[in-house]
C-alpha positions in Angstrom: -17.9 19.5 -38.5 -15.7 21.0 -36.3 -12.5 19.1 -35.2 -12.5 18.6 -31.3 -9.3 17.9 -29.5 -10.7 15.8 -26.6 -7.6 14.9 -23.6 -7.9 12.1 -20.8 -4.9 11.8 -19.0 -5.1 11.2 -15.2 -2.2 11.8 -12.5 -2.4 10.0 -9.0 0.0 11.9 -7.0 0.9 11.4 -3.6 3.1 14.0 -1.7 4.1 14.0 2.2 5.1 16.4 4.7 8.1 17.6 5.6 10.1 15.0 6.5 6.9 13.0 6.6 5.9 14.2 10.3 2.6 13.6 11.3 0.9 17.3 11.8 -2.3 17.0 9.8 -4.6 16.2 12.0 -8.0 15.3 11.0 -9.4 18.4 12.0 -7.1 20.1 9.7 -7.4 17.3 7.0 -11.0 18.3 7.1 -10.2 21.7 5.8 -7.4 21.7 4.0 -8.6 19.3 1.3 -11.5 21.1 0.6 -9.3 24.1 0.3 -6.5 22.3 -2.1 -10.2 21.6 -4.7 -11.0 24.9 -4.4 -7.7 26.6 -5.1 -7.2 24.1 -8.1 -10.6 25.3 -9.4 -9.6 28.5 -9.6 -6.3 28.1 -11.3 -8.2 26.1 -14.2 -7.3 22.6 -12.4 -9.3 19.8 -11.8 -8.9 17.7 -9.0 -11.0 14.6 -9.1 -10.2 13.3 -5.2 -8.2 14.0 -2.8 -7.5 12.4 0.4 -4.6 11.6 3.0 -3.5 11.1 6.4 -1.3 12.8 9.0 1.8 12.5 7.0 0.7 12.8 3.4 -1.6 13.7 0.5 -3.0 11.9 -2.5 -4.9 13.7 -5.2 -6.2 12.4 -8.5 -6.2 14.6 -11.1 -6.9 15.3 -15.0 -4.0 17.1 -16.7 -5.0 19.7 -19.1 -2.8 19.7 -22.7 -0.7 22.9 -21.3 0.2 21.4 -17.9 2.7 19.4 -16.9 2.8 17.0 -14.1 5.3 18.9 -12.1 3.2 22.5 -12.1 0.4 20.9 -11.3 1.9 19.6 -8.3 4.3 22.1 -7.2 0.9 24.6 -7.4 -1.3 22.5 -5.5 1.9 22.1 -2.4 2.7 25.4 -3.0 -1.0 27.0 -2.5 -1.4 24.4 0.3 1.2 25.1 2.6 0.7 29.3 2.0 -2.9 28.9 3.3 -1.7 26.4 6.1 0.6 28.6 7.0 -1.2 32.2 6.4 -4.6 30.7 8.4 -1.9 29.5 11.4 -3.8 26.1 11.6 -0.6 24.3 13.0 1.6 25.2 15.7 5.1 25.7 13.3 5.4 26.6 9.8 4.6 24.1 7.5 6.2 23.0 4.1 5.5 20.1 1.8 8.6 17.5 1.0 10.3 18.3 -2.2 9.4 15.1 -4.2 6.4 13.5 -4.9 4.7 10.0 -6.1 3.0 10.2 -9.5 1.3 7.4 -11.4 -1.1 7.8 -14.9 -4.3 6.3 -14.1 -6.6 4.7 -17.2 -9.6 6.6 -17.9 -11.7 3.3 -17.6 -9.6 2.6 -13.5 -10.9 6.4 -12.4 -13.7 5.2 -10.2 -11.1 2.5 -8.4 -8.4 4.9 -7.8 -11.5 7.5 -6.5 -12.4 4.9 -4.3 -9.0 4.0 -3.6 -8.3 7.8 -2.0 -11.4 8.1 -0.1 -10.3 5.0 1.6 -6.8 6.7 2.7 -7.8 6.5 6.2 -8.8 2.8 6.7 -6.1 1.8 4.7 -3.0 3.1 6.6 -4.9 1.3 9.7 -3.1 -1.8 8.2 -0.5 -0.3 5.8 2.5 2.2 6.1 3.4 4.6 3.7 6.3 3.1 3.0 4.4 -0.5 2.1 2.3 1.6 -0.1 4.8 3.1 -2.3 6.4 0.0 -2.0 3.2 -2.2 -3.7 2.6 1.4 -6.1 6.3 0.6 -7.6 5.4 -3.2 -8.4 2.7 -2.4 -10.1 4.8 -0.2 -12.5 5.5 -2.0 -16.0 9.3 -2.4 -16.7 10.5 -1.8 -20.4 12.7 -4.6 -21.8 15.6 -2.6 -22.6 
């Protein structure tokens, strides 16, 4: 028997806007997400969801045992914002904030956080970016030191 190496590691990332202005429209939303899932295909990454609203992006994704959480990222704004920008769907240039949001996600939670980002949308009806971050960070498990 051969020996497999099997990996399951999942990255919720969440990335805004340049200074978190509100440019992308749904009509552009409804493009540009497909787009990110289909650049990622071809580069070998695969995005699982991704979702947003005016002001920023989530995107659940597996990381492959060469990746790192950072290329993934910086490939997925970087590709992004180049076909924003080359297909002139917004009326200025548009770049991607520098930092970005990542969280690992449990194999056995993937349908929750899948769920989760479809429901981008509805949920900023009640909550703001800032109060989602905000809840994100308390769910994070400190390390006694």
């Amino acid at each position: 028997m051969q020996a497999v190496t099997n990996t399951f590691i999942y990255i919720h990332a969440i990335w805004c806007t340049a200074n978190k202005e509100a440019v992308l429209n749904p009509v552009v939303r409804k493009v540009l997400f497909p787009g990110i899932r289909q650049v990622a295909l071809s580069k070998g990454l695969q995005v699982l969801a991704i979702n947003g609203t005016a002001d920023h992006v989530h995107c659940l994704f597996k990381l492959m045992p060469l990746q790192t959480v950072t290329g993934v990222i910086g490939q997925l704004k970087s590709e992004s914002a180049d076909w924003l920008n080359n297909n002139q769907l917004l009326a200025s240039i548009f770049s991607w904030e520098e930092h970005y949001t990542a969280y690992s996600v449990s194999p056995s939670t993937i349908d929750k956080s899948v769920e989760y980002i479809q429901r981008q949308e509805e949920y900023h009806q009640k909550k703001s970016l800032e109060e989602e971050l905000e809840a994100f960070s308390k769910m994070v498990v400190s390390l006694p030191e």
